[in-house]
C-alpha positions as CSV (number, residue, x, y, z in Angstrom):
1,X,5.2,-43.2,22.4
2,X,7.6,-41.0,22.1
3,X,8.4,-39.0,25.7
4,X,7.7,-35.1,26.5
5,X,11.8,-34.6,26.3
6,X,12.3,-36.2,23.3
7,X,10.0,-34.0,21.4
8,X,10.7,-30.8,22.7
9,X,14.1,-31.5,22.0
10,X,13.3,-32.2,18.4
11,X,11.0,-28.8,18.3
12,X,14.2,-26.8,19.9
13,X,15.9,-28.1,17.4
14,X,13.5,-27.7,14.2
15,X,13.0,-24.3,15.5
16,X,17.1,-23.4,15.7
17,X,17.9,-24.5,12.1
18,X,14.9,-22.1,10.9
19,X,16.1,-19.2,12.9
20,X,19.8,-20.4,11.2
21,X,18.8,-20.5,7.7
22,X,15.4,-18.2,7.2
23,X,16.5,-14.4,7.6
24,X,12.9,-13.2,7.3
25,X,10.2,-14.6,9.7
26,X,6.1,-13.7,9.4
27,X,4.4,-13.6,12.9
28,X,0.8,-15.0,12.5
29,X,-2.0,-15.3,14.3
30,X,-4.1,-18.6,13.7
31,X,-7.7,-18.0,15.4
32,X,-10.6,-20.1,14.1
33,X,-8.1,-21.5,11.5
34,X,-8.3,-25.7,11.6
35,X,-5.9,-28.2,10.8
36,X,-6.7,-29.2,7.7
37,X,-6.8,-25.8,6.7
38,X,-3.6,-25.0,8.5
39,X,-2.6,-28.6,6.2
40,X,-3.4,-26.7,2.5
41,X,-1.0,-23.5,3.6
42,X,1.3,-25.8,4.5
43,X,1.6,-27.8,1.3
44,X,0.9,-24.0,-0.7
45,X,4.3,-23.0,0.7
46,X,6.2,-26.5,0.5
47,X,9.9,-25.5,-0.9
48,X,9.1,-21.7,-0.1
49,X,8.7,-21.8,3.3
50,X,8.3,-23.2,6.9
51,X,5.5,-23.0,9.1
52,X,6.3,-23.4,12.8
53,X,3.9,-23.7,15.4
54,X,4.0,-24.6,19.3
55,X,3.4,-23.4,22.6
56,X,4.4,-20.0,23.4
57,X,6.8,-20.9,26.4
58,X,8.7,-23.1,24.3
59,X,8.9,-20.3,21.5
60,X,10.0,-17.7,24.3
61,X,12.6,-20.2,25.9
62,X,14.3,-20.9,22.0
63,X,14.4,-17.4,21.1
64,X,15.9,-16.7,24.7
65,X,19.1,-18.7,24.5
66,X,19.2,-18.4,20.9
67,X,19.6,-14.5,21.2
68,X,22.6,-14.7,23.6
69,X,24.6,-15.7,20.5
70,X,22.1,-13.8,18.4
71,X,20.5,-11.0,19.6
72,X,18.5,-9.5,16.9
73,X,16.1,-12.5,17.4
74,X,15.3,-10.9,20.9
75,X,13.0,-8.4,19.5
76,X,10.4,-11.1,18.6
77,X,9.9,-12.3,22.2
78,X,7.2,-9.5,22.8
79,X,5.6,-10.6,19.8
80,X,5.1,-14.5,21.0
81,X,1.7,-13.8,22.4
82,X,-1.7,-15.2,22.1
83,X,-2.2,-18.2,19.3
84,X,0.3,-17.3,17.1
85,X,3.2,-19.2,14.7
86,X,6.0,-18.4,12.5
87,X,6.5,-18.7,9.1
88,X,10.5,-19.0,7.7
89,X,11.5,-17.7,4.5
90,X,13.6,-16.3,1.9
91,X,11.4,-15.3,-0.6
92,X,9.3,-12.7,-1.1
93,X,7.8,-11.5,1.3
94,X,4.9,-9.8,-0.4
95,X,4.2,-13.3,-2.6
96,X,4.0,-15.5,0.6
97,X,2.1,-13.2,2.7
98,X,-0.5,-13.5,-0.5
99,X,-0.4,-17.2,-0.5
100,X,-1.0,-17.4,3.3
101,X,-4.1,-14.8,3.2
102,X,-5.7,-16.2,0.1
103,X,-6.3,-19.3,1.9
104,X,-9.7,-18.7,3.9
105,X,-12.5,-21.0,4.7
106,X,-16.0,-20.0,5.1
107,X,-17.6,-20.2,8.6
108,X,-21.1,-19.6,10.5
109,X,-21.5,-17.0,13.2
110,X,-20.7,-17.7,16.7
111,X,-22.8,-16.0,19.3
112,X,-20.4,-14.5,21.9
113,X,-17.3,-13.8,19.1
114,X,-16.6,-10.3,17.4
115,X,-17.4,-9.9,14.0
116,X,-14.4,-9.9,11.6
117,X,-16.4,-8.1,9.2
118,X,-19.8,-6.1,8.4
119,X,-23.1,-8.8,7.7
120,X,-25.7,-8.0,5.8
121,X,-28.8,-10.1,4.8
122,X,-30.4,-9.9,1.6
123,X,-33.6,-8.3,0.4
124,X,-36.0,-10.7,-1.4
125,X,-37.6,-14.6,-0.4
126,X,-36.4,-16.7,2.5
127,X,-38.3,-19.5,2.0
128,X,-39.2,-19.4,5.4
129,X,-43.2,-20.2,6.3
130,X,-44.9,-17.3,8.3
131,X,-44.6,-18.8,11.5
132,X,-41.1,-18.0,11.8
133,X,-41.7,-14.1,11.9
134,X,-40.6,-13.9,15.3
135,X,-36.6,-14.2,14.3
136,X,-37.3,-11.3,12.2
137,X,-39.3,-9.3,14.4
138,X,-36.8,-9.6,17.3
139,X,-34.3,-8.0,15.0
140,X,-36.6,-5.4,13.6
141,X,-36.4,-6.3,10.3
142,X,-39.3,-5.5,8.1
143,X,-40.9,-8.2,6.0
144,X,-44.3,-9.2,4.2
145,X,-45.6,-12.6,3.3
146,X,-45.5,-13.2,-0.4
147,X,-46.6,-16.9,-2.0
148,X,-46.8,-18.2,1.6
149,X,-43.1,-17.7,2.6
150,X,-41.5,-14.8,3.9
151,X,-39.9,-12.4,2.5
152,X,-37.5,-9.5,2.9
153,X,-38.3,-6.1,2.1
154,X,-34.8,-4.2,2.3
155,X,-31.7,-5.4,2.6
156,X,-30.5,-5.0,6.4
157,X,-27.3,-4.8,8.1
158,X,-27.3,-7.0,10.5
159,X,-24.0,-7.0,12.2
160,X,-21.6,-4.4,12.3
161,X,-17.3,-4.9,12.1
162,X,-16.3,-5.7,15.6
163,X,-19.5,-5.7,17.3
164,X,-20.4,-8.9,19.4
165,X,-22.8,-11.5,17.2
166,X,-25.9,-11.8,19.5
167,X,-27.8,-15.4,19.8
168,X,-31.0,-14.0,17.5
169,X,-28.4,-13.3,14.6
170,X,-26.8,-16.4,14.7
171,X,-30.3,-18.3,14.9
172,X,-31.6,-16.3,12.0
173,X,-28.3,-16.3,9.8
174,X,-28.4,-20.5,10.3
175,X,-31.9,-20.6,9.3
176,X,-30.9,-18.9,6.1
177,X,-27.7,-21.0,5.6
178,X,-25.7,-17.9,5.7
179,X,-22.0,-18.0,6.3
180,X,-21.2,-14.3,7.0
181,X,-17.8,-15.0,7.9
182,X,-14.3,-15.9,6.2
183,X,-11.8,-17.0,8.7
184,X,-8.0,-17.9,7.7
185,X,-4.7,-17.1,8.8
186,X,-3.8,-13.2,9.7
187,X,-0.3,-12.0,9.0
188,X,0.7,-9.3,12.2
189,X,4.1,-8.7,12.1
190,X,7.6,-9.0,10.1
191,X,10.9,-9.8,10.8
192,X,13.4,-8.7,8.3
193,X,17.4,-9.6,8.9
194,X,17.1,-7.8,12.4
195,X,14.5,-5.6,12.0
196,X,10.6,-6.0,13.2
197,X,7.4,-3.8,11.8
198,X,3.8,-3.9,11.1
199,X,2.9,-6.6,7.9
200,X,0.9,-3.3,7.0
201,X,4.4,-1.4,5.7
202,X,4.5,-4.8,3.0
203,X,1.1,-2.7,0.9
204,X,4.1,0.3,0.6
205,X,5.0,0.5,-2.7
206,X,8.6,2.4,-3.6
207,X,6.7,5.8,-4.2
208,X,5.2,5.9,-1.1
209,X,8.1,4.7,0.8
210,X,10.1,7.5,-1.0
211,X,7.4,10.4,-0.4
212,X,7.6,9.8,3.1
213,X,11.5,9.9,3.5
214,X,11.2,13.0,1.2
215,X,8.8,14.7,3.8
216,X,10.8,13.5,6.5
217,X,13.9,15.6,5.4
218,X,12.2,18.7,5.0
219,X,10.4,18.4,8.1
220,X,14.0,18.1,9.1
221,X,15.6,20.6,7.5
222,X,13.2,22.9,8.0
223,X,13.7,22.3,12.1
224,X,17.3,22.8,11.7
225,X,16.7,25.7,10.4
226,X,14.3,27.5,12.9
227,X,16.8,26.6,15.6
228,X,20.3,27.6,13.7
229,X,21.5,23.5,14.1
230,X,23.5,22.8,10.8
231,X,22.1,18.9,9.8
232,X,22.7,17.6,6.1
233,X,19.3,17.9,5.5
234,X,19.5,21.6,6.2
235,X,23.1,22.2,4.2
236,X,21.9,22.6,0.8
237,X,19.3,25.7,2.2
238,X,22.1,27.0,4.5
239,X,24.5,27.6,1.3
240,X,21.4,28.7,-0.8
241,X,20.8,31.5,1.8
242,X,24.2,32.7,2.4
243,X,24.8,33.1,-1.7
244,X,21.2,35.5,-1.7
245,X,23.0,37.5,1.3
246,X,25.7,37.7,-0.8
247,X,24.4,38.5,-3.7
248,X,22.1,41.3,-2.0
249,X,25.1,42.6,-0.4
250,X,27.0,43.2,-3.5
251,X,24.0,44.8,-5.1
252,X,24.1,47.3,-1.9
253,X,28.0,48.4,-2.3
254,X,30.7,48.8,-4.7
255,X,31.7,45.6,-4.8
256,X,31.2,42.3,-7.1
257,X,32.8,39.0,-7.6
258,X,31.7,36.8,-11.1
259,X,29.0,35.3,-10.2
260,X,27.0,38.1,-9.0
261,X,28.2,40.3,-12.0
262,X,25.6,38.9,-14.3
263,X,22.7,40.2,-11.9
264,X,24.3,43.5,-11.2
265,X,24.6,44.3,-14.9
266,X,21.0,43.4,-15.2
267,X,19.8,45.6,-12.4
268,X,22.1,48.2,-14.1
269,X,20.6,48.2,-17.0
270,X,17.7,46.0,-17.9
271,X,16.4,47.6,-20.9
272,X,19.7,46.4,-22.5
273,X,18.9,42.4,-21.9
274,X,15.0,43.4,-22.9
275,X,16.9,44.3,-26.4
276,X,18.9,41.7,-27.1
277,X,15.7,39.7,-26.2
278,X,13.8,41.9,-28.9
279,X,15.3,40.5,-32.1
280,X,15.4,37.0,-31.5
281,X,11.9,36.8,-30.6
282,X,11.2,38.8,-33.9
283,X,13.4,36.2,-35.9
284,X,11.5,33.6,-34.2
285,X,8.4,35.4,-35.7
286,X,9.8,36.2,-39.1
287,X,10.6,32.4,-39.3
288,X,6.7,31.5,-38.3
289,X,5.5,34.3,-40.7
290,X,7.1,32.4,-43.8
291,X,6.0,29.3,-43.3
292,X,2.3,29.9,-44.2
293,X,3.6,32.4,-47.1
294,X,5.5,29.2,-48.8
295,X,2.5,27.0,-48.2
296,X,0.5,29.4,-50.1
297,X,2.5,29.8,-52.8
298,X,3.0,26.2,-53.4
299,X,-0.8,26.0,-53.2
300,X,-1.4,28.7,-55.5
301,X,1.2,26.8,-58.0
302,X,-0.5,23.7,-58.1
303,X,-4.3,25.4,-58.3
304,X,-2.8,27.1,-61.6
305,X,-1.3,23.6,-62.5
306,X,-4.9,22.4,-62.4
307,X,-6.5,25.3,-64.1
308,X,-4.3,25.1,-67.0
309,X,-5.1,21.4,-68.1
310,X,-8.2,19.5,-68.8
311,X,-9.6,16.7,-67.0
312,X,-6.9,13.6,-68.0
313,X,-4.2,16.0,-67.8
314,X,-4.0,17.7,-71.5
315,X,-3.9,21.1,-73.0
316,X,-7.6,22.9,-73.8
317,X,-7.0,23.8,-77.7
């Protein structure tokens, strides 16, 4: 057999080339996942990427001295909590979070867990005999006997998302050979070249990632505006409202520079822009008025064309 040293120092080692060659790392949490099913992620990822498991104190002790020449990796340590692995790659990280979360089993209910997700137990037959009334009785659920067998009026909700699964569900969700449950590998956290965040931010498509950075900026500008800080976010408004001060201030005194001229000549005298503005609207008009004239003229021509001949095309004599 091969001793306790030896094989941590082939896990340290394992575990250093990953951290070496894999700049993105998936923290997962592997609860009520087997081996065998662990086995088929495994061989879904071959050439892809690495899955690393191990105790949590070995984990915490590689990252450790592996941060002092590298210390980006320190911000997974908080993260090495619970039953959880790694998964090394340098793909995408969208497509292997897919491949890893695809992979679920189905399972039974276990009294004393917290339900992953809502149950609910179909109206119709059980196929249970009458003497078994009691299971649904204890869970108030309403049924009637129909062909001797039991059967379900409504369909019920019998466990809610996160609520503890009692010992009468899982009695009466056996008896029905119900597996409420689907239980596989869950994908918490990513590291990416240095930085850590939720595996949530991976659903962010560009336009949302852009929307938010947008409404970032004018929440900052506008900041840096209510307290007279100049940031570049607030730059483009600063100049913006220093040109309309100008440009009120020149419409107040004898004064003017180019680019206000324009607007002063305007306020000077608007019903001179309102008639230059007069005749090539009425162009525009006399252009759309002669359109339907031609049509009807040509139309006119050819109904004349028509009238004049007989029905092949010839001359009435």
């Amino acid at each position: 057999m091969v001793k306790v040293s030896d094989r941590k120092l082939k896990y340290r080692t394992k575990m250093e080339q990953y951290l070496e060659n894999f700049k993105n790392i998936l923290v997962v949490t592997v609860d009520n996942v087997g081996s065998n099913q662990l086995q088929q992620i495994r061989l879904s990822l071959r050439g892809r990427a690495e899955v690393l498991m191990g105790k949590n104190t070995i984990m915490r002790k590689v990252l450790r001295e592996y941060a002092e020449k590298n210390p980006k990796f320190e911000k997974l340590l908080p993260y090495v909590v619970g039953n959880i692995g790694f998964v090394f790659t340098n793909d995408d990280l969208n497509e292997i979070r897919k491949v890893i979360t695809d992979n679920k089993v189905p399972a039974v209910a276990k009294a004393g867990t917290f339900a992953p997700s809502d149950v609910w137990v179909p109206g119709g037959p059980t196929g249970l005999d009458p003497g078994q009334t009691s299971f649904f009785q204890a869970l108030n659920i309403l049924t009637k006997i129909a062909k001797g067998a039991i059967e379900i009026i409504n369909d019920v909700h019998l466990i809610k998302k996160g609520a503890k699964v009692g010992a009468s569900e899982v009695a009466l969700l056996n008896k029905l050979n119900i597996k409420p449950f689907f239980y596989g590998v869950v994908v918490n956290s990513v590291y990416e070249d240095g930085s850590i965040y939720d595996a949530d931010v991976l659903d962010w498509s560009q336009d949302d990632i852009m929307n938010m950075f947008l409404r970032s900026v004018q929440k900052v500008a506008a900041l840096s505006l209510k307290i007279g800080y100049p940031t570049l976010a607030s730059i483009p408004h600063i100049l913006a409202n220093s040109w309309k001060t100008l440009l009120a201030l020149t419409v107040e005194i004898d004064y003017t520079f180019p680019a206000a001229q324009p607007v002063k000549d305007y306020l000077e005298n608007p019903e001179a822009f309102a008639a230059a503005a007069a005749p090539a609207a009425g162009a525009g008009d006399a252009d759309a008025g002669a359109k339907p004239a031609e049509k009807e003229e040509e139309k006119s021509e050819s109904e004349s064309d028509f009238a004049g001949g007989g029905l092949f095309g010839d001359d009435d004599d």
